[in-house]
C-alpha positions in Angstrom: -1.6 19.8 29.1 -4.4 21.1 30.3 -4.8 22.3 34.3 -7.9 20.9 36.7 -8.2 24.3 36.8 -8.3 25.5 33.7 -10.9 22.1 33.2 -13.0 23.3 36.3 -13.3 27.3 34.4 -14.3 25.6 31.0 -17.0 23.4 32.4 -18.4 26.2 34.8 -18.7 28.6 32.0 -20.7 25.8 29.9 -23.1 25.1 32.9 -23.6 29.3 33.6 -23.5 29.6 29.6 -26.5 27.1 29.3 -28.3 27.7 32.4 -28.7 31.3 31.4 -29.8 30.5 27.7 -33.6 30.5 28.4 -33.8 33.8 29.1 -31.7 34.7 26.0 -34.2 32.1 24.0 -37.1 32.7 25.2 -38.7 33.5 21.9 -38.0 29.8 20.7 -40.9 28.5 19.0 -42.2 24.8 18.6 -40.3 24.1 15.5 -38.6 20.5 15.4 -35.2 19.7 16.6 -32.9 18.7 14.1 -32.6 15.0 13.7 -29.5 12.8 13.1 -29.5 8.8 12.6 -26.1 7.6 12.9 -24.5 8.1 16.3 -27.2 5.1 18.0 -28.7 3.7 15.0 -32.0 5.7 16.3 -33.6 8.6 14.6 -33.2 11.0 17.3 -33.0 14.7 18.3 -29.5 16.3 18.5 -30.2 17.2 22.0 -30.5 13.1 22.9 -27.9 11.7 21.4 -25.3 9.6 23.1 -22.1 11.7 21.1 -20.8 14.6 19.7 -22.0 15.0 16.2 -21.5 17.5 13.1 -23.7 17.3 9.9 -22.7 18.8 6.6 -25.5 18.6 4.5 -26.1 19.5 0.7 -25.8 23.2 1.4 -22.4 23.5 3.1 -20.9 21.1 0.1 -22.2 23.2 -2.5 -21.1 26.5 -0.7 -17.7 25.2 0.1 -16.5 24.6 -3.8 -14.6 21.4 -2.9 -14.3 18.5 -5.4 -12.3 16.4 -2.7 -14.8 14.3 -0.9 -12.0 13.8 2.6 -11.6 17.8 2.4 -14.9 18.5 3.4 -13.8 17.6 6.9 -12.2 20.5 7.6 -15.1 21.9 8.4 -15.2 19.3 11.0 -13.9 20.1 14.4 -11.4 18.1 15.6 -11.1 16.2 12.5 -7.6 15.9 11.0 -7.4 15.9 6.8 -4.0 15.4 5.1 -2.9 14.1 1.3 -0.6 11.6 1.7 -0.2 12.0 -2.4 -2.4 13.8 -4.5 -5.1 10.7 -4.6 -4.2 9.6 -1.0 -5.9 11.3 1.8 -5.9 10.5 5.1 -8.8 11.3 7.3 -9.2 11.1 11.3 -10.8 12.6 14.3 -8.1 14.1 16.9 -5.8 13.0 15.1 -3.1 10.4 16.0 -1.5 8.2 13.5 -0.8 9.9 10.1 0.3 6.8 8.2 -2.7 5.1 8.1 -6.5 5.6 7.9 -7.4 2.7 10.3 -9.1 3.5 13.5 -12.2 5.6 11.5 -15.4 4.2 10.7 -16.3 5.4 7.1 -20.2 4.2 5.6 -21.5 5.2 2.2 -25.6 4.4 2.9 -24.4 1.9 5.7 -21.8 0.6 3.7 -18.2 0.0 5.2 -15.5 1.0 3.0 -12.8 0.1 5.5 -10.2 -2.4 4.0 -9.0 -5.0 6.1 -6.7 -6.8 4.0 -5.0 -3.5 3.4 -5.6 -1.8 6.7 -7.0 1.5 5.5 -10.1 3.2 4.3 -8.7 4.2 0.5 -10.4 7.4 0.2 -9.5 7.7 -3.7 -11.0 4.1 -4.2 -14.9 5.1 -3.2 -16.9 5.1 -6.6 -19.2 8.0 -5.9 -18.6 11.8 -6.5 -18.8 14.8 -4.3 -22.4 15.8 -6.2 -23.6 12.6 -5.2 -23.9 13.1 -1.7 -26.7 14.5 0.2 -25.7 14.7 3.5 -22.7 13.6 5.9 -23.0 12.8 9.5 -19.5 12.6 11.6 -19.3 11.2 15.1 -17.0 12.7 16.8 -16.3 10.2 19.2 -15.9 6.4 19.9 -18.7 4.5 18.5 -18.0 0.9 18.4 -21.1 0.0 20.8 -22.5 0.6 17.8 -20.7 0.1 14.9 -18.0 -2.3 16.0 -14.3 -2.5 16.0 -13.2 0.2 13.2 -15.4 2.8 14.8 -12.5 3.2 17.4 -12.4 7.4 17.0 -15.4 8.0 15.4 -18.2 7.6 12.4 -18.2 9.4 9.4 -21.8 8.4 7.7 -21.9 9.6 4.0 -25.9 9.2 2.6 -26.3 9.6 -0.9 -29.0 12.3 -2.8 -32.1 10.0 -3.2 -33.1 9.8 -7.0 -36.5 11.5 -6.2 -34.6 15.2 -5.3 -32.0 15.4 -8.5 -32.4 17.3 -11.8 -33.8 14.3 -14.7 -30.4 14.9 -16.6 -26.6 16.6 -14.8 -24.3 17.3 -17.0 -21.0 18.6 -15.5 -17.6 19.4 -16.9 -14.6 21.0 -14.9 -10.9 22.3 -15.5 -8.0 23.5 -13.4 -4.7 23.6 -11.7 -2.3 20.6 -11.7 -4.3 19.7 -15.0 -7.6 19.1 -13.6 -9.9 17.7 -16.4 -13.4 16.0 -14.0 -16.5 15.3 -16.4 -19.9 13.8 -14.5 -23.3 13.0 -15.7 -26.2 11.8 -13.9 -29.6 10.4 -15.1 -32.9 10.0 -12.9 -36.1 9.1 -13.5 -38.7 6.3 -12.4 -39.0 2.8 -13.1 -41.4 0.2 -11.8 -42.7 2.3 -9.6 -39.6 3.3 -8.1 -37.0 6.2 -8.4 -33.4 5.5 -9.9 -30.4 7.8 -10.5 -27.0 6.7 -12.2 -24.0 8.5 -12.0 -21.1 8.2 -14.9 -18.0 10.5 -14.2 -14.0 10.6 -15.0 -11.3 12.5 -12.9 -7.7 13.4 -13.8 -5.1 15.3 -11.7 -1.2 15.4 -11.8 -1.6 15.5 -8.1 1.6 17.8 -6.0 4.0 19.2 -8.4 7.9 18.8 -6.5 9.6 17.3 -4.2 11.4 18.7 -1.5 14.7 18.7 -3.2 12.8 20.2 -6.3 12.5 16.9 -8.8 8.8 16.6 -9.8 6.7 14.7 -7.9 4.6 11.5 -9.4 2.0 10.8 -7.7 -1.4 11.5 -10.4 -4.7 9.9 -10.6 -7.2 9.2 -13.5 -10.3 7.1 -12.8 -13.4 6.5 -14.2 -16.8 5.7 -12.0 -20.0 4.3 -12.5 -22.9 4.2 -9.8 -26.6 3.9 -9.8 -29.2 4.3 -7.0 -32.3 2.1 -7.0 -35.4 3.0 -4.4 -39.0 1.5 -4.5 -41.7 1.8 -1.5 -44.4 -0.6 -1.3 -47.2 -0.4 1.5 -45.1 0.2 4.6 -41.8 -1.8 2.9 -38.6 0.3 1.6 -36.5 -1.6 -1.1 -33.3 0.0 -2.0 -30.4 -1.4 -4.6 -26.9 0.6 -4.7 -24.6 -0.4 -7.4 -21.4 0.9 -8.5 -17.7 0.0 -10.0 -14.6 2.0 -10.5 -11.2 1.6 -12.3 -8.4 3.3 -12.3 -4.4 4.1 -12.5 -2.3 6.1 -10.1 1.5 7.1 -10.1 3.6 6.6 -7.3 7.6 8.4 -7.4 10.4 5.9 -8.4 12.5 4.5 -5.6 16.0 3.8 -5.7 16.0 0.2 -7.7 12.6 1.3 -9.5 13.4 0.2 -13.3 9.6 0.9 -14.3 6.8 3.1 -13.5 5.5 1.7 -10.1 1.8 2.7 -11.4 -0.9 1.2 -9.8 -4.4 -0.2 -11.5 -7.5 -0.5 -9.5 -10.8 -1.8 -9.7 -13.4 -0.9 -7.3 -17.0 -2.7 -7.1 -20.2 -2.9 -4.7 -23.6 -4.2 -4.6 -25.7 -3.2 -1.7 -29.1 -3.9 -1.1 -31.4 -2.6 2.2 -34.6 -3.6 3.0 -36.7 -1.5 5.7 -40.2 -2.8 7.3 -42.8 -0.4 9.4 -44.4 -3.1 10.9 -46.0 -0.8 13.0 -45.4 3.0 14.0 -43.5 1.6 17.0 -41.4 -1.4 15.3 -39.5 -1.2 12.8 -37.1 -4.0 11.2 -34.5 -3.2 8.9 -32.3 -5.9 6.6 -28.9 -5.3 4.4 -26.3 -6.7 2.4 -23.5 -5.2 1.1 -20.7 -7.0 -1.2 -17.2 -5.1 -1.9 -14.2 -6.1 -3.4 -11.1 -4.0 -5.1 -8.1 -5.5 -7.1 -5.0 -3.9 -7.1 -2.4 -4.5 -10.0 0.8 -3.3 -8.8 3.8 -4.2 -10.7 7.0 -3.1 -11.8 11.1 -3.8 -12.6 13.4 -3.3 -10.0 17.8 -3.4 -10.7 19.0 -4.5 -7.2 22.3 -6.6 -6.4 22.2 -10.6 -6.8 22.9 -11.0 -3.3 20.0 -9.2 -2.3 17.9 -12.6 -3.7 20.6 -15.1 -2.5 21.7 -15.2 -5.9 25.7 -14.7 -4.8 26.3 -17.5 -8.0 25.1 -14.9 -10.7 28.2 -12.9 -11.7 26.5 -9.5 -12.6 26.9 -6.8 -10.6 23.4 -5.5 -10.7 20.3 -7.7 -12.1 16.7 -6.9 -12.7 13.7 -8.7 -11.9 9.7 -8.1 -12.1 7.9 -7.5 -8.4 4.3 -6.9 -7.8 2.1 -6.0 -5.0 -0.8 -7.2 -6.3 -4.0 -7.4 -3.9 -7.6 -8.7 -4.3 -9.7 -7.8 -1.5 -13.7 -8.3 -1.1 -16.2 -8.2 2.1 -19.7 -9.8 2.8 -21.6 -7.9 5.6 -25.2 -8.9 6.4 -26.4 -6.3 9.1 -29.9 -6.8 11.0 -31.6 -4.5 13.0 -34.7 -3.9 15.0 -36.4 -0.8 16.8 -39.0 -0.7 18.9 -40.6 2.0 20.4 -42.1 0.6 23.8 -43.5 3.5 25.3 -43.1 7.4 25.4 -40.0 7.3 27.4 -38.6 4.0 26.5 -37.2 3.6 22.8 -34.6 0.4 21.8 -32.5 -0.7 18.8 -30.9 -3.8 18.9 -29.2 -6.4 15.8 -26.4 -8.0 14.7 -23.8 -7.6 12.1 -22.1 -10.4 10.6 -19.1 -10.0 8.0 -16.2 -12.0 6.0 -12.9 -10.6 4.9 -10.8 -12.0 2.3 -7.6 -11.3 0.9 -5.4 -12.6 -2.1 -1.6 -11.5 -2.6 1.5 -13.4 -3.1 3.7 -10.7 -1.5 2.0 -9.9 1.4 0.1 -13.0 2.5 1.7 -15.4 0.1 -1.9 -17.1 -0.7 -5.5 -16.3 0.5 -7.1 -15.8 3.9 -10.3 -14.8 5.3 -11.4 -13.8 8.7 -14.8 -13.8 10.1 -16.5 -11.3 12.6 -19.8 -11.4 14.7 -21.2 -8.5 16.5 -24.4 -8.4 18.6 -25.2 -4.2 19.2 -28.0 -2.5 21.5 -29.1 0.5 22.6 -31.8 2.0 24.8 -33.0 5.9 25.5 -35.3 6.2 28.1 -36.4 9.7 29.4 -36.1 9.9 32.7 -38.3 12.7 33.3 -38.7 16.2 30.9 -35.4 17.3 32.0 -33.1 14.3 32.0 -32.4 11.7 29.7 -30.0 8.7 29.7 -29.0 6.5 26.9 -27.3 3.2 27.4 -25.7 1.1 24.4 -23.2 -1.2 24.0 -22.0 -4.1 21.5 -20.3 -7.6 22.1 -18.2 -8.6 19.2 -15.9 -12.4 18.3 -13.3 -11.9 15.5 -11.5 -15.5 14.6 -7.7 -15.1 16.0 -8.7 -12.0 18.4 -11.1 -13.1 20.6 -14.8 -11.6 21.9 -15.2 -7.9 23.3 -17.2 -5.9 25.2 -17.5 -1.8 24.3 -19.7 0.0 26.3 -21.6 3.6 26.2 -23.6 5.7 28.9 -24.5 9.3 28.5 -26.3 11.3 30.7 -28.8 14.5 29.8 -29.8 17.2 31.1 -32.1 19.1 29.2 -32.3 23.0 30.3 -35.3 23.0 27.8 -36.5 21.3 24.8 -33.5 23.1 22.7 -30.7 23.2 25.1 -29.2 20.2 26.5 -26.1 19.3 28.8 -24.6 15.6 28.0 -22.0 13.6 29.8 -20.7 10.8 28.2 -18.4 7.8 29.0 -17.6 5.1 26.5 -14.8 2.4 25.6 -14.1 1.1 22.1 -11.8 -0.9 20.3 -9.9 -1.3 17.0 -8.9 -5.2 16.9 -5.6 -6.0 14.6 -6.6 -6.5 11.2 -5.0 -9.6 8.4 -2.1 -7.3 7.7 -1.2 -6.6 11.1 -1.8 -10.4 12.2 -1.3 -12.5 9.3 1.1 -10.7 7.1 3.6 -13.3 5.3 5.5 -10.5 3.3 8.2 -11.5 0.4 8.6 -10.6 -2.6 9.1 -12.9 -5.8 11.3 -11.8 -8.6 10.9 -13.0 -11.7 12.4 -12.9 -15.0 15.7 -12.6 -13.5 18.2 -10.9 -16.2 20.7 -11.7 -16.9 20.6 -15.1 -15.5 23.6 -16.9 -17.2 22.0 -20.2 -17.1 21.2 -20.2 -13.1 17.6 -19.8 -11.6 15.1 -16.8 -13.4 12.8 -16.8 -10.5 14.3 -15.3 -6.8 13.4 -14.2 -3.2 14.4 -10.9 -1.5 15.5 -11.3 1.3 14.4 -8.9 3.1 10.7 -10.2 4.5 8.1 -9.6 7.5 5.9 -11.6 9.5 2.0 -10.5 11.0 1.9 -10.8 15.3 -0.6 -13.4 16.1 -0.1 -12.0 19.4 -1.6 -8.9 18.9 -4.3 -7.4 21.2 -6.9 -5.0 20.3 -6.3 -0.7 20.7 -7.9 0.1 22.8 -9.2 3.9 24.1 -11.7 5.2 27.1 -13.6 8.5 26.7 -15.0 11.1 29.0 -17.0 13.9 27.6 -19.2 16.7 28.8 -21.0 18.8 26.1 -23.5 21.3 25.2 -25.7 21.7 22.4 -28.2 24.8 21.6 -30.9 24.7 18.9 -32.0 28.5 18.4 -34.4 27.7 16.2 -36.3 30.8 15.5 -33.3 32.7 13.9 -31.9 29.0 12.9 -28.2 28.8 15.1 -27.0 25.8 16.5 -24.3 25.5 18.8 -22.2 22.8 20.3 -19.6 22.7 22.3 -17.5 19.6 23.9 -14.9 19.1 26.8 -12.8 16.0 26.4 -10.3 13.4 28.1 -9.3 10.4 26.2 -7.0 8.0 26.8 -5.9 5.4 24.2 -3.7 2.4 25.1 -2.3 -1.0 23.6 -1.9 0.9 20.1 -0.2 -0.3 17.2 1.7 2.5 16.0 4.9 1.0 13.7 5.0 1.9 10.0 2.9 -0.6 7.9 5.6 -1.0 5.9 8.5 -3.8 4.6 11.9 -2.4 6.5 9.6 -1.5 9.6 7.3 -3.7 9.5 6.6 -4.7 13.6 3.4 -4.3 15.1 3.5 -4.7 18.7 0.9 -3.5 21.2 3.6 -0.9 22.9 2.1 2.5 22.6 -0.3 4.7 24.6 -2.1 8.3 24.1 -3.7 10.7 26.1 -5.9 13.2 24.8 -7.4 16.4 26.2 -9.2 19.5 24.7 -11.9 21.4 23.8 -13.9 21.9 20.8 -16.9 23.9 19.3 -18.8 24.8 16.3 -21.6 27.1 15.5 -23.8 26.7 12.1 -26.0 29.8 11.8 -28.3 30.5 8.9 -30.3 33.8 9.9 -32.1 34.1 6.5 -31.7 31.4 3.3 -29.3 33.7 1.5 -26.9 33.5 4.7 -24.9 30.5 5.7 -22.1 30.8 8.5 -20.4 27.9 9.9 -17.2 27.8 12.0 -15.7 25.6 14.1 -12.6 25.7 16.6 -10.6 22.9 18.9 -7.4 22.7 21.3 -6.2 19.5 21.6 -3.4 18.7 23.9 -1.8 15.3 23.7 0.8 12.9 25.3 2.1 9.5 24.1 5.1 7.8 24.6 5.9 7.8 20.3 5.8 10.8 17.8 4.0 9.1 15.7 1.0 9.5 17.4 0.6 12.9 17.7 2.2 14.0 14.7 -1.2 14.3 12.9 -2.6 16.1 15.7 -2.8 19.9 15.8 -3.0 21.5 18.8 -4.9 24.6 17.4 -7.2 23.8 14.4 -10.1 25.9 13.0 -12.3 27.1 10.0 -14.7 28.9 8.7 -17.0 29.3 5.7 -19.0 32.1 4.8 -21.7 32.1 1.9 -24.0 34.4 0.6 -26.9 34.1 -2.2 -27.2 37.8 -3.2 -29.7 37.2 -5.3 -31.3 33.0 -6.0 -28.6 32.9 -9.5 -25.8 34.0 -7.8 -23.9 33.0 -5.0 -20.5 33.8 -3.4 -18.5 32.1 -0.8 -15.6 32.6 1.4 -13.8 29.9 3.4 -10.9 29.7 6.3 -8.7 26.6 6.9 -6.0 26.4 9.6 -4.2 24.1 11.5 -1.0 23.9 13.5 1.1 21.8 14.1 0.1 19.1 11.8 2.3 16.9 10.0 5.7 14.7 9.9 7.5 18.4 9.9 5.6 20.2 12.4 4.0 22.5 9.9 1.3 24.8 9.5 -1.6 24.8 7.2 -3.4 28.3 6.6 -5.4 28.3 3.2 -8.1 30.8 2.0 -10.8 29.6 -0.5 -13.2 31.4 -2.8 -16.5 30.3 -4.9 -18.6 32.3 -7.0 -21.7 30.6 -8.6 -23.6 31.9 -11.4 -27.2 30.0 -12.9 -28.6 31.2 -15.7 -32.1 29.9 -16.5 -33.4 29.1 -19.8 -36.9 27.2 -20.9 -36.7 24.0 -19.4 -33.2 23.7 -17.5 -30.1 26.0 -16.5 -26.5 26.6 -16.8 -24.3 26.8 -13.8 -21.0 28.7 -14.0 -19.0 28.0 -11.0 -15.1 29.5 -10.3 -13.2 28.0 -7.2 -9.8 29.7 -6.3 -7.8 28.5 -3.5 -4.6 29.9 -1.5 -1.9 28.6 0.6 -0.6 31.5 2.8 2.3 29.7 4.3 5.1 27.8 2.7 4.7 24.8 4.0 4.3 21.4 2.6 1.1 19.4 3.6 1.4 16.5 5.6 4.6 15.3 4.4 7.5 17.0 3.5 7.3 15.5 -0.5 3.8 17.6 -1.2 4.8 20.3 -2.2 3.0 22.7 -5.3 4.5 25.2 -7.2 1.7 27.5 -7.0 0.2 29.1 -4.3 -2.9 29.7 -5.7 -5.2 26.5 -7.4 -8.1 27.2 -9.7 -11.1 25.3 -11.2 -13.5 26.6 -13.5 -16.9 24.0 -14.0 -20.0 24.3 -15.9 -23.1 22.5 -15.5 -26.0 21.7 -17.6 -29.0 20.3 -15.6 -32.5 19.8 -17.3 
C-alpha cells in the first residue's frame, strides 16, 4: 500500500511538474484543445472535464491490428482485459471482480449494452465490428452522476464512423490462427438527403486450444452481423436511425453429466433512434430511444443419478434428461437531455433517463419479470475566473425493489494556462443489484426423463437458488488529483492521475448455481497511480503508452484477483511512406488472473495499399506473441502456439 509519503512525493512532483510547464511550452500556439463529450454529457475541453479520460480514435485502432473490439483496452490505463473463453471477454477499469462484467458502463452511440437480466455486458453479443468504429471514449472513473447505476467504475463510449467519412463500397476478408475465417462488407451512400452506411460481416474462431490438463478446449464462436447507420440534417435538426441484428452459436467444454454439446444460439437485435435540436447556439435539446433484446437458446442432455431429481422410485442407476438455460432479454430506454449555455462562464446539461428491463427464463426466473428505473441527471461548469474552473454534477435515480439514490460529483481546476490544467475530483456512485442478483428463482426442469419405467418423464434438480430481495446497492467513493498537458504545437498530450478509492457493500459471490449467494459482505480499497502519453510529432509518427500501479485491499480474493498491480503498454506506428505502414505494440500486466499470472505479449502490423483507377487494395499481416507461459485469465486458456497470425485484404472503392 501506498505511504502518505510516498502520496505527498507523487503529488509535489505533479504540482512542480505542471507549474514549470510554461516555460517548457511557451511556444504553444492558439490551436483548439481537444474535445471529448462523454464524461458530463457536455462537449468540453480535456482540460475541463470533471474525470479522467482516454480516447482511442480511428488512428490507434487501425495502427494497433486488433480484430477484438474489448482488446483495444489495453491501451487503456488502468483498464483490466481478460477472455473468459475465446468469445467471452471481460472488460473493467482497476480491476476487481473477474467473473463478471457488471460494474462498467458500456454505450454504442448512447446505447447501453449492459444486460440486466444476465448481469453482464456480453462483449461477443454487440452486432458491430472493429472497422465500424470511429472513436472510443473511456472514463476512467465513477460516472453515475451521469450515466446512472452501471457506470459504477467507469464509461466506455464506443461512436460509430458516420456514413459521410467511409469508402462507397468495403470489402474485407481475413484468415488466421485458431482457424480464423472474418469476411465484412460495408455499403454507403446517400438517400433522401441523408447519409447511410450498412455493415454485413461473419466471424469464426476455435477460440483457446487446451486445457490445463491438455484435453482441447471448446469454447468457439461463429456469428453473423448485420447493421446500418442512418443520418439526415434538416435546418438546425439532426435525425439519426441505428439498426442492427446478430445471430450466432458458441461452444462451451462438456461438464461431468454433459450428454450433448452444451452449444449456445444467440440472437442479438437494436433499433435506436436520436433526435438533436439547435434551438439556438446556446440551447440545445437532444431526444433518444433505444430498443434491445437478445435470446439465448441453451440446451442440452445431461446423465445424472435419479436421486438427484427426487426420482429415488426409478430403478436405473443413471438417467438422462434434457436441461436448458434459455434466456430472452430486451430493454426500452427513452433518454432526454437539455444544454444550455447561459453565459460565458456558466454552461448546464440537465435530463432524464427512463428504462424497462425484462427477462424470460424458466431456469433462472421461472417466468417473466420486468424492473423499471428513473434517473433525473445534471451538471453545471462554471469558470470561476481564467485560472480556475469547477464543475458540479450529480444524478438522483428510483429502481422498483431498491429504492432512490443520490451520486454526486465535484471537481475542482486549476488551469496553469489554457493547455495545462490541475483537477481534483471527488465523486460517489453506485451499482444497484440487478434481476439476477434480486430476483433469481433458479431450477432446472428435466425433461424427457429416460428411462422412465412407467413413473414421471418430467423432474426437478434439486439443487436450486434464490435472488436477495435484501440487497443494497455497491457502493464506491473516489478521490482524485490529476494533470493533463496539451502540447499542441508538436501534438503530445499527457495525463497523469493519483487515486484513492474505496468500494463497500459489494456483491462479490460467484453468479453461479452451487454458489449462488449474493450478500452485501465485501469491501475494497484502491490506491495508485496512472499515466499515459499520446504523441504524434509528424502524421507518419504515432506513439502512445500508458503505465499504472495499483495497490489494493479487500477482505475476498476475488476482488482483486483481476487487478494487476503493475500494468502497461505501448504502441508504436510508423507510415514510412502514405501505402505503407508498420506498427509495433507492448502489452503487460502482472498479477492478473485466478492464478496470479503474468501477461507479456508483443504485437506486429504491416499495412500495404496499393492504388489502382478508382479504389485500392489493402494487404495487412498481424502477428502476435506471448512471451510467458502463462494461461490468460483462467487457468483453462491456454494455446498451443505462442505466436497468432492473421493475414486480411481489403477492397475499398
Amino acid at each position: 500500500m501506498y505511504s502518505a509519503r510516498k502520496y505527498q512525493s507523487g503529488l509535489l512532483g505533479i504540482v512542480i511538474l505542471s507549474l514549470t510547464m510554461p516555460l517548457q511550452a511557451s511556444f504553444l500556439k492558439n490551436e483548439e484543445l481537444p474535445i471529448v463529450l462523454t464524461p458530463a454529457r457536455l462537449k468540453q475541453n480535456r482540460s475541463d472535464v470533471p474525470a479522467s479520460v482516454s480516447v482511442i480514435d480511428r488512428d490507434m485502432i487501425e495502427a494497433s491490428g486488433l480484430r477484438e473490439i474489448p482488446e483495444l483496452f489495453r491501451l487503456i490505463p488502468g483498464t483490466s482485459v481478460g477472455a473468459r473463453d475465446g468469445w467471452n471477454y471481460v472488460v473493467s477499469y482497476h480491476g476487481s471482480n473477474y467473473r463478471d462484467s457488471r460494474r462498467m458502463q458500456v454505450l454504442i452511440d448512447g446505447r447501453s449494452v449492459y444486460q440486466a437480466g444476465l448481469a453482464t455486458v456480453d462483449w461477443n453479443d454487440i452486432p458491430i465490428t472493429i472497422k465500424d468504429i470511429e472513436r472510443i471514449e473511456v472514463v476512467r472513473g465513477p460516472a453515475t452522476a451521469s450515466y446512472g447505476a452501471n457506470a459504477f467504475l467507469g464509461v466506455i463510449n464506443i461512436i460509430t464512423r458516420h456514413p459521410a467519412d467511409i469508402a462507397h463500397l468495403e470489402a474485407t476478408a481475413e484468415r488466421g490462427s485458431e482457424h480464423t475465417e472474418n469476411y465484412r462488407v460495408s455499403h454507403a451512400g446517400e438517400y433522401h438527403g441523408g447519409h447511410y452506411r450498412v455493415t454485413v460481416a461473419s466471424r469464426h474462431d476455435d477460440g483457446f486450444d487446451i486445457k490445463s490438463n491438455g484435453q482441447e478446449r471448446l469454447d468457439s464462436k461463429t456469428l453473423q452481423l448485420i447493421n446500418t447507420r442512418y443520418e439526415r440534417q434538416i435546418n438546425s435538426t439532426s435525425y439519426s436511425l441505428n439498426l442492427g441484428y446478430k445471430e450466432g452459436r458458441v461452444t462451451d467444454d462438456y461438464s461431468d453429466v454433459d450428454v450433448t454439446s452444451p452449444d449456445t444460439l444467440v440472437d442479438d437485435y437494436y433499433l435506436s433512434t436520436r433526435i438533436e435540436n439547435e434551438l439556438s447556439v446556446f440551447h440545445q435539446l437532444k431526444f433518444q430511444y433505444d430498443f434491445s433484446g437478445q435470446q439465448q437458446i441453451h440446451r442440452w442432455t445431461a446423465e445424472i443419478p435419479p436421486y438427484y431429481t427426487n426420482l429415488n422410485q426409478n430403478p436405473a442407476d443413471l438417467i438422462l434428461v434434457d436441461a436448458n438455460e434459455d434466456v430472452q432479454v430486451n430493454r426500452h430506454d427513452i433518454d432526454f437531455q437539455d444544454t444550455y449555455i447561459w453565459n460565458k462562464s456558466l454552461t448546464s446539461v440537465a435530463g432524464v433517463h427512463l428504462k424497462q428491463s425484462r427477462v424470460s427464463s424458466e431456469t433462472y426466473y421461472g417466468g417473466t419479470l420486468k424492473s423499471n428505473n428513473y434517473q433525473f441527471f445534471y451538471n453545471l461548469e462554471k469558470k470561476l475566473s481564467e485560472k480556475f474552473t469547477i464543475n458540479s454534477g450529480g444524478s438522483y435515480e428510483y429502481q422498483e425493489d431498491i429504492g432512490k439514490n443520490f451520486s454526486p460529483r465535484v471537481s475542482f481546476h486549476y488551469h496553469v494556462n489554457k493547455n495545462n490544467s490541475l483537477r481534483f475530483i471527488y465523486s460517489e456512485a453506485i451499482r444497484t443489484p440487478d434481476l439476477l442478483e434480486t430476483s433469481a428463482n433458479w431450477t432446472y426442469t428435466g425433461r424427457n426423463v429416460r428411462p422412465n419405467n412407467g413413473g414421471p418423464t418430467t423432474a426437478i434438480l434439486l439443487q436450486t437458488a434464490k435472488g436477495n430481495q435484501n440487497l443494497k446497492p455497491e457502493l464506491i467513493q473516489s478521490r482524485e488529483i490529476g494533470y493533463y498537458g496539451n502540447f499542441n504545437t508538436i501534438h503530445l498530450q499527457w495525463d497523469v492521475k493519483l487515486f484513492s478509492d474505496q468500494l463497500d457493500q459489494l456483491m462479490s459471490n460467484s453468479i453461479s448455481l452451487a454458489r449462488f449467494n449474493p450478500v452485501n459482505d465485501s469491501y475494497l480499497k484502491q490506491r495508485g497511480i496512472e499515466t499515459e502519453i499520446d504523441y504524434r510529432p509528424h502524421h507518419q509518427w504515432l506513439i502512445h503508452a500508458n503505465y499504472a500501479y495499483i495497490t489494493d485491499e479487500s477482505n475476498t480474493n476475488t476482488e482483486t484477483s483481476f487487478t494487476p498491480r503493475n500494468s502497461a503498454s505501448l504502441l508504436l506506428s510508423y507510415k514510412y511512406k502514405p501505402d505503407l505502414q508498420i506498427s509495433i505494440s507492448k502489452y503487460f500486466s502482472k498479477e492478473i488472473g485466478t492464478s496470479g499470472n503474468k501477461y507479456s505479449r508483443t504485437d506486429i502490423m504491416v499495412k500495404k495499399i496499393i492504388n489502382l483507377r478508382k479504389s485500392e487494395i489493402e494487404l495487412r499481416y498481424a502477428g502476435q506473441y506471448r512471451h510467458d507461459d502463462d494461461s490468460e485469465l483462467l487457468s483453462d486458456n491456454i494455446y498451443s502456439n505462442k505466436f497468432r497470425q492473421l493475414v486480411s485484404l481489403t477492397l475499398r472503392y
